[in-house]
C-alpha positions in Angstrom: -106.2 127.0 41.4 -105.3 126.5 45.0 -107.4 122.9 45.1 -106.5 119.9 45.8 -108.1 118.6 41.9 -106.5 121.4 40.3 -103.1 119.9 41.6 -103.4 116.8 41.0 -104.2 117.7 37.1 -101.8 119.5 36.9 -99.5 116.2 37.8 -100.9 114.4 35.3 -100.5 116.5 32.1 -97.3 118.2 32.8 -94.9 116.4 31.4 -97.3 113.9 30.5 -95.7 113.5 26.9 -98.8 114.2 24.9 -99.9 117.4 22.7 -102.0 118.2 25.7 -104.7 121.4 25.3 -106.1 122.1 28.4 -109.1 124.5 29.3 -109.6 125.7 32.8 -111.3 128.1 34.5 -110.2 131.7 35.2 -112.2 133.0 37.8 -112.0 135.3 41.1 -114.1 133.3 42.9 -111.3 130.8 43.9 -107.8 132.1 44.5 -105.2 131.0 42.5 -101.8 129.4 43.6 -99.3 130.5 41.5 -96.2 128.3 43.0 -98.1 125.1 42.4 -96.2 123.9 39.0 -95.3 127.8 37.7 -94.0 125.6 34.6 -96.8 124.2 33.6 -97.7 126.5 31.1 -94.4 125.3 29.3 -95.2 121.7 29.4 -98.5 121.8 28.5 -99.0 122.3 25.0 -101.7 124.7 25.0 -103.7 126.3 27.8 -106.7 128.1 27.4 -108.5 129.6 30.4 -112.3 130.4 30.1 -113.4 132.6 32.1 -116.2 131.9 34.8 -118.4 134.7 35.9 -121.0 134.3 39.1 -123.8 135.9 37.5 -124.3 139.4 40.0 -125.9 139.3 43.2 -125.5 135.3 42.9 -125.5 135.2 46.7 -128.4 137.1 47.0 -130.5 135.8 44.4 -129.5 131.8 45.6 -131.2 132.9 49.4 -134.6 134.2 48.2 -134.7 131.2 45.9 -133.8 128.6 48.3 -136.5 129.7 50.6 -139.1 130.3 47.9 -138.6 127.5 45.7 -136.1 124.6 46.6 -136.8 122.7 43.6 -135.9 125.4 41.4 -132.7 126.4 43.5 -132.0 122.7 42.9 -132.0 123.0 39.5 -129.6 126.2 39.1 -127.4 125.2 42.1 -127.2 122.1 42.2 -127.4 120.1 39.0 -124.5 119.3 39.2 -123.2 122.2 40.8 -123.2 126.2 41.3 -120.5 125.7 38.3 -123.0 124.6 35.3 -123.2 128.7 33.7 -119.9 127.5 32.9 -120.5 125.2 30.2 -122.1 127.3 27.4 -118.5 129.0 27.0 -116.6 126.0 27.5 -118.2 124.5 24.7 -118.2 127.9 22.4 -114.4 127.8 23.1 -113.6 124.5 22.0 -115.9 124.8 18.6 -113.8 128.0 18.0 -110.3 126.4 18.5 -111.9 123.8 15.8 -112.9 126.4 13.4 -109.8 128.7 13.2 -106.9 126.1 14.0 -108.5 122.8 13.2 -106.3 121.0 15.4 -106.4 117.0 16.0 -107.9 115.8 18.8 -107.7 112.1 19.6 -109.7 111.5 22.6 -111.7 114.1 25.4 -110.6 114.1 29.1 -112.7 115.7 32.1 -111.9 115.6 35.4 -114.5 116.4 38.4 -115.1 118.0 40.8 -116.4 119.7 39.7 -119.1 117.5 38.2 -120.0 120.5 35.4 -116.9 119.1 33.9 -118.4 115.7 33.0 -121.6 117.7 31.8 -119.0 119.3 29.4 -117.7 115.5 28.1 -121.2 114.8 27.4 -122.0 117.5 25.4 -118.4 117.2 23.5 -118.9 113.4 23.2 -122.3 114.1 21.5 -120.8 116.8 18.8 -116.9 115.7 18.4 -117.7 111.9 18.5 -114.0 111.7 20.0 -113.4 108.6 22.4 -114.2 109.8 25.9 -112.2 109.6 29.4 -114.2 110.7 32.5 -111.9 110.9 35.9 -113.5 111.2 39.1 -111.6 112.7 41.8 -114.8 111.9 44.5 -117.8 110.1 43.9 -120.8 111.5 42.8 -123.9 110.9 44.2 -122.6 108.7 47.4 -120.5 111.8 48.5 -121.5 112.6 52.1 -120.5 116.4 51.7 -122.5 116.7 49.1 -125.8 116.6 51.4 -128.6 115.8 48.9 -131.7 116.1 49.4 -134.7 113.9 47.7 -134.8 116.3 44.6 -131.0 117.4 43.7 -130.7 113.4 44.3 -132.9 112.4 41.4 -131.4 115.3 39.5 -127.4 114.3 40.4 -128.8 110.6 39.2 -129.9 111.6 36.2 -126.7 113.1 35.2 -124.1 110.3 36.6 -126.1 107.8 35.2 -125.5 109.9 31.5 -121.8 110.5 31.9 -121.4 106.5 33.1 -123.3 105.6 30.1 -122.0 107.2 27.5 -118.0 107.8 28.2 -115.9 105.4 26.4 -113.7 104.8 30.2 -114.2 105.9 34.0 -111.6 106.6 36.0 -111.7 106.5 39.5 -109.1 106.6 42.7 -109.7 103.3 44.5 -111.2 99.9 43.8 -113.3 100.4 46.9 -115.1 103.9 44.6 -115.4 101.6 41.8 -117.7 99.3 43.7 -120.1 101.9 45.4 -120.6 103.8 42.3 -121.2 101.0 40.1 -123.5 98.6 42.8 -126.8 100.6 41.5 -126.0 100.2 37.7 -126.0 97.0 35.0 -122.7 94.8 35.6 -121.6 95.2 32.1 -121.0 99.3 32.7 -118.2 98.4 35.5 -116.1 97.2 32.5 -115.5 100.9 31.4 -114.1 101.3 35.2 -110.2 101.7 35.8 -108.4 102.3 39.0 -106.0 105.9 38.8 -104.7 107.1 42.4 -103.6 110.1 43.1 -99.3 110.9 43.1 -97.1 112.6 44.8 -94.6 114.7 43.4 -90.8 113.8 44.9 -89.2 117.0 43.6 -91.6 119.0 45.6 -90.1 118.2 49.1 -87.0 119.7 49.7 -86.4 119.1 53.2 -87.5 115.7 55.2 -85.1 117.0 58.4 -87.5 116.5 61.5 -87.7 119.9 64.0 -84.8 120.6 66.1 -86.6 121.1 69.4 -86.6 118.2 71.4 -90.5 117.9 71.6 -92.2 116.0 69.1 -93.9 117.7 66.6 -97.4 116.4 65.1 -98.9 117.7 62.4 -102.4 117.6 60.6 -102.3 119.6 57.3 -106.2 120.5 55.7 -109.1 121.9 56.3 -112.2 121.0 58.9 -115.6 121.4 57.5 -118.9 119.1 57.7 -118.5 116.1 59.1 -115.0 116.3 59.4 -113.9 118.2 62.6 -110.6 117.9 65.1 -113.2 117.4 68.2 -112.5 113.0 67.8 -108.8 114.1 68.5 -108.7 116.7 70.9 -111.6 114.9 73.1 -108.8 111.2 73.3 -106.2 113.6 74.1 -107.8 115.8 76.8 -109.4 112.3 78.5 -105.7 111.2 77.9 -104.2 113.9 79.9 -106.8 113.7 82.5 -106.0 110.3 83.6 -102.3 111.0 83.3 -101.2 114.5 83.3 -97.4 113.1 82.2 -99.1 112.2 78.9 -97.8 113.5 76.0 -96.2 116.4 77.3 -93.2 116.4 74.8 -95.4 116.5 72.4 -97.3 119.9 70.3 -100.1 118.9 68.2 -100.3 121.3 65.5 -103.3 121.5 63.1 -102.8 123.8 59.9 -105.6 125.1 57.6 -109.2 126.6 57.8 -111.9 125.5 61.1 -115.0 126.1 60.5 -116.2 123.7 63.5 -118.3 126.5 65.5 -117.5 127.6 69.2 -117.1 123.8 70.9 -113.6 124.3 69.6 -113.3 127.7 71.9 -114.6 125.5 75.0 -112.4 122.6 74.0 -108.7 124.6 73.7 -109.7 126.3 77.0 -109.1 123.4 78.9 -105.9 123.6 80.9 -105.4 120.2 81.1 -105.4 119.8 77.1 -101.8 119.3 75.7 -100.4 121.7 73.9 -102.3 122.1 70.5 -102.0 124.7 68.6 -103.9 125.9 65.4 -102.9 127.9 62.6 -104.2 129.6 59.3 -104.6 128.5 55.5 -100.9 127.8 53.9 -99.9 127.5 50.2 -99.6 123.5 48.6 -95.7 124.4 48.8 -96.0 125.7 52.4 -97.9 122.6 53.7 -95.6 120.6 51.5 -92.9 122.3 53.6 -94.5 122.1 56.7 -95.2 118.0 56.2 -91.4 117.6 55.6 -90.4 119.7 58.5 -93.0 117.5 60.7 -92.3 114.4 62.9 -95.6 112.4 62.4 -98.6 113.2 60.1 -101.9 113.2 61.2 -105.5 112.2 59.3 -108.3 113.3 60.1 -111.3 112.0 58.2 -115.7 112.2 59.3 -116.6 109.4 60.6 -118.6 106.4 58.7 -119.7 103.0 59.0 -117.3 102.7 55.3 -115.1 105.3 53.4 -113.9 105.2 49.7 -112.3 108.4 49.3 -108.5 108.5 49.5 -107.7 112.1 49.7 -104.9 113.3 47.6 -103.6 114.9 51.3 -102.8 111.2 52.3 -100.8 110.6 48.9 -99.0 113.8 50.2 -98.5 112.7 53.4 -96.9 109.2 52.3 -94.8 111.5 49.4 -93.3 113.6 52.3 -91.6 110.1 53.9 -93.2 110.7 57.3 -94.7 108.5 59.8 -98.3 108.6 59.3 -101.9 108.1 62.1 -104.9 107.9 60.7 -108.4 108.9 61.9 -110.1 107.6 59.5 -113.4 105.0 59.2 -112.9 101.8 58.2 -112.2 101.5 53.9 -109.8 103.4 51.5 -107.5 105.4 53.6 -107.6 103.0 56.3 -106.7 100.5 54.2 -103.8 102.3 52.9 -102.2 103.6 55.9 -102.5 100.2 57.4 -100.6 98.7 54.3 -97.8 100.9 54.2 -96.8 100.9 58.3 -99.0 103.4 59.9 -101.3 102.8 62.7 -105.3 104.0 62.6 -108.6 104.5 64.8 -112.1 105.1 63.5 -113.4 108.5 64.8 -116.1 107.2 66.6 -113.8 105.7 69.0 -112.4 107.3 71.4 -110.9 105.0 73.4 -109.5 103.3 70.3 -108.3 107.3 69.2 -106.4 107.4 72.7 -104.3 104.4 72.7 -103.6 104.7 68.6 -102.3 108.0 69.4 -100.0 107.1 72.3 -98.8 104.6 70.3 -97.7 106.4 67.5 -96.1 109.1 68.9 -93.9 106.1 70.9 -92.9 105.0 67.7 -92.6 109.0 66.1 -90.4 109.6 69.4 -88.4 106.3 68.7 -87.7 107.8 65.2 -87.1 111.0 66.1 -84.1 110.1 69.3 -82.7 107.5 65.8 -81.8 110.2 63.3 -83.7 108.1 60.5 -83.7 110.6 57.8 -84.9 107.7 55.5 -88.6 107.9 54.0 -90.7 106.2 55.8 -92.9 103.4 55.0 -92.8 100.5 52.9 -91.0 100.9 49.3 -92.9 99.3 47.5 -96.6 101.3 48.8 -95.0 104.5 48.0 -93.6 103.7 44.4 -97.1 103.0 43.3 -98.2 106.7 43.7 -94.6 108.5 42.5 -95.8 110.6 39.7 -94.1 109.2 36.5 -96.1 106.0 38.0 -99.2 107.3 38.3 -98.6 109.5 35.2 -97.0 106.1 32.9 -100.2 104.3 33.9 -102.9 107.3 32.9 -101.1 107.5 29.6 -101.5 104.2 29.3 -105.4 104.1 29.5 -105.2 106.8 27.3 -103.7 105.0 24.5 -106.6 101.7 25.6 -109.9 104.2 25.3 -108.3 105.7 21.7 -107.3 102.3 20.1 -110.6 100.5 21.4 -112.6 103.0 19.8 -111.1 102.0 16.4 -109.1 105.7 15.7 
């Protein structure tokens, strides 16, 4: 799949060293990638895709039942997720692979989002009796996008509160999650917890060369949706350029990926005193891979909050690619982060803040560029902790902690 989860499984078990069988969905509803690991059918020792069908006229059916009923929608939609029709042959798959192969699992492994996933563990936990790892990519219930109301709440609860309570280990992607998650539950459940980050792939980026124009190119890879929007960026650079036109005028601020921030964007880009920004269409993971490498600074972009725990797996990109990194980001996680390994940041709902962070760091991008550094940027030591075979060394590791405590 062309999602950022699908990825970063797929950088965990290939290669992982383990008799790995993985089930996945195969679905048309999400378009498929096929140059993100093309050898991962070889180093994963058996792959089995189930398919997942959107029962017909899904679309159709899910509008008249949100407007007559939002409970019930609630229920088919969202608990956990539009996903859950999936489960049934999940589960009828993995009975037959016991009944006609018999082969020897030692523990169970789901990874959400999508939450249906962890529905899956519980159900496999409560027939196979196999020790049980549940990874979570996002949180759950305190996920902003997710946009809850009182009722898929209480349902959503219901569920995490299941999956916390009865897998043998959680893995999550920061300490920060760890905490938010586990402040409404017993003290003694945060034991399970374990801290997993997301990893970067080295042998993916095959050029770190920055452009050979003379301007300095600045680059924000993903998409804009919700919350999350370019306007925090585009409004410090416009007031920038108003109050000196010379203002970053070297400088083209390209944003890659889907915009789905409605017309204040069209009102925005039509301002001729706006430096050049330019914004371009969905690319593949090796594309924007490409396209980070080829860049001269990175740029975050995350909806503002009073605190943020999620580290997207676009920032552990962003650090793999060796380029000097400006985050936009609330205070938590990814501020954190970018802080710690030499980038400079600026919450979103500071403008002001935005504007000076911004001038700043393309000084120091500039500075870069005019040296020739071809070096990866950052400190050492931050980026060693999310290479893959680190990342992947320390998931095998808990892997080896959930079996043996359970006694197998």
């Amino acid at each position: 799949m062309a999602l950022p989860r699908s990825i970063q499984v797929a950088r965990l078990l290939s290669g992982l060293g383990s008799a790995v069988t993985l089930i996945c969905a195969e679905t048309d509803a999400i378009k498929l990638d096929n140059t993100i690991y093309p050898d991962a059918d070889r180093d994963i020792e058996r792959l089995v895709r189930v398919k997942f069908t959107a029962p017909p006229l899904s679309k159709q059916i899910s509008r008249i039942l949100y407007r007559l009923s939002r409970k019930r929608w609630n229920e088919l939609y969202r608990n956990p997720d539009q996903y859950r029709s999936w489960v049934p042959p999940v589960l009828e798959t993995v009975t037959g692979l016991l009944e006609i192969e018999r082969p020897r699992f030692d523990c169970v492994v789901t990874f959400g989002q999508p939450f249906t996933c962890h529905m899956i563990g519980l159900e496999l936990k409560r027939t196979l009796s196999l020790p049980w790892v549940a990874y979570f990519s996002d949180p759950w219930i305190e996920n902003q996008f997710n946009e809850y109301d009182e009722h898929s709440r209480e349902l959503n609860l219901r569920s995490e509160s299941l999956v916390l309570q009865h897998a043998d280990m959680v893995l999550m992607n920061s300490s920060e999650t760890i905490d938010l998650v586990f402040s409404k539950y017993p003290d003694e459940l945060k034991d399970k917890a374990r801290v997993l980050p997301h990893a970067f792939d080295e042998e993916l980026f095959n050029k770190r060369a920055s452009p050979a124009s003379d301007r300095v190119l600045i680059r924000h890879i993903g998409e804009f949706y919700g919350p999350r929007t370019p306007y925090p960026v585009l409004r410090a650079l416009l007031h920038a350029r108003k109050m000196d036109s010379t203002r970053f005028e070297d400088v083209t601020f390209e944003f890659i990926g889907p915009c789905d921030v409605g017309p204040e964007l069209d009102e925005i880009l039509s301002d001729p005193m706006l430096p050049d920004v330019r914004f371009d269409g969905r690319i593949s993971y090796l594309e924007s891979l490409a396209a980070m490498g080829q860049s001269d600074g990175l740029l975050l972009i995350d909806a503002p909050s009073e605190q943020s725990v999620f580290l997207p797996s676009k920032l552990i990109d962003y650090i793999g690619s060796g380029k000097p990194i400006c985050g936009i980001t609330p205070p938590g996680t990814a501020n954190n982060l970018i802080r710690e390994i030499g980038g400079l940041t600026a919450d979103p709902m500071d403008i002001e803040s935005i504007e000076r962070v911004l001038s700043d760091f393309v000084d120091q991008v500039r500075q870069r560029k005019l040296s020739a550094d071809e070096l990866p940027w950052g400190s050492p030591d931050v980026r060693s902790r999310f290479a893959r075979e680190a990342v992947q060394s320390q998931f095998s590791k808990y892997l080896v902690e959930c079996v043996k405590s359970s006694g197998r």
